[in-house]
C-alpha positions in Angstrom: 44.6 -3.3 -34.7 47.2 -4.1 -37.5 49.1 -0.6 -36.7 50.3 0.2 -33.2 52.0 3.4 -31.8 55.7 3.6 -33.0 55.6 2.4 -35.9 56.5 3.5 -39.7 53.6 4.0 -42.2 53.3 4.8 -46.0 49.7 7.0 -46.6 48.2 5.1 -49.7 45.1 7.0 -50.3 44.4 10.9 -49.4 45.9 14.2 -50.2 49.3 12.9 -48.7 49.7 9.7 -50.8 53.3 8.6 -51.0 54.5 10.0 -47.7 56.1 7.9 -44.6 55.7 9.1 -41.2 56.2 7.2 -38.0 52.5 6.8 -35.6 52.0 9.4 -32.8 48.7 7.6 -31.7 46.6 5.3 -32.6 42.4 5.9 -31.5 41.1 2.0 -31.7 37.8 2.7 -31.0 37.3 5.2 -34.3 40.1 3.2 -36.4 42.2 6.4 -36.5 45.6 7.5 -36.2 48.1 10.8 -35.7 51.4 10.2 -37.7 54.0 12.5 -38.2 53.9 15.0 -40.9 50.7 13.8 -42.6 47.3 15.2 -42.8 47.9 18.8 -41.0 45.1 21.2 -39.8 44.5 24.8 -39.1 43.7 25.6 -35.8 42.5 29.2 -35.0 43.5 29.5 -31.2 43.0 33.1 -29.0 45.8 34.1 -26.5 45.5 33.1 -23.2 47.4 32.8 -20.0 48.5 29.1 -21.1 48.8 29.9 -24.7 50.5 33.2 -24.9 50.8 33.4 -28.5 47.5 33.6 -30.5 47.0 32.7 -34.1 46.6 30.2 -36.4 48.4 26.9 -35.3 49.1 23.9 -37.3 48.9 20.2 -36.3 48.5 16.8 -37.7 44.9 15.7 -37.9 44.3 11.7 -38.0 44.0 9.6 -40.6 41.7 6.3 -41.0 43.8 3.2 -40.8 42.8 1.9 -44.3 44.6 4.4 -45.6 47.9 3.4 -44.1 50.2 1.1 -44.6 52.8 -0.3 -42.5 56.2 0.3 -43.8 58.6 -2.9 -43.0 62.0 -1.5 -41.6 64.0 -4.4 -42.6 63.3 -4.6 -46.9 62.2 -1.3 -46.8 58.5 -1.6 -48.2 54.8 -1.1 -47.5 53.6 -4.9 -46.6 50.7 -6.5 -45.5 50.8 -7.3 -41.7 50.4 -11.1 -40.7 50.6 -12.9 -37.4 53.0 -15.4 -36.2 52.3 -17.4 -32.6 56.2 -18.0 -30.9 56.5 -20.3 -28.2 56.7 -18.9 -24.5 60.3 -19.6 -22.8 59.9 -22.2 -20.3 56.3 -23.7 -21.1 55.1 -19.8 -20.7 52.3 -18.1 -22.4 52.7 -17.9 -26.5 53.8 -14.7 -27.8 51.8 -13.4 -30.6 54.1 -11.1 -33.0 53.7 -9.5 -36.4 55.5 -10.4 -39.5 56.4 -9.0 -42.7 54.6 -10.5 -45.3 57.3 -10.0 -48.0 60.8 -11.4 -45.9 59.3 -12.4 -43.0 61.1 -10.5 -40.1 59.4 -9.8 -36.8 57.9 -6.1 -37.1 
């Protein structure tokens, strides 16, 4: 999974093309994701003793991950995500990290 809880996406397909938001969760199994801001939904809820307000409440619904992008913090545009294989400290286990494909910075 290219995008991870966290992080800062730009929607590039769907009603809210154009819009960042920062990842609220990420479902793996169903390639899905809750960001910020993007993609609400209506949700018709009756009163009860834990909600005591009934009515209609709005949330954000998920979105597929091929329709985000993630949004590189450092040059401050959408890139592609690619992997980069650091040495571990002391003869340790390698540390895989994601990269920028545009200036290369650690994401």
């Amino acid at each position: 999974m290219k995008i991870k809880k966290g992080d800062t996406v730009l929607v590039i397909a769907g009603d809210d093309k154009g819009k960042t938001g920062k990842v609220l969760k990420v479902f793996s199994d169903k390639s899905r994701a809750i960001v910020e801001g993007i993609n609400f939904i209506k949700r018709h809820t009756r009163r009860t003793q834990k909600v005591q307000k009934g009515g209609i409440i709005e949330k954000e619904g998920s979105v597929h991950i091929s329709n985000l992008m993630l949004f590189c913090p450092k040059c401050s545009s959408p890139t592609k995500v690619a992997y980069k294989i650091l040495e571990g400290e002391g003869g340790g286990r390698p540390n895989k990290v994601r990269i920028c494909r545009k200036c290369g910075e650690i994401v």
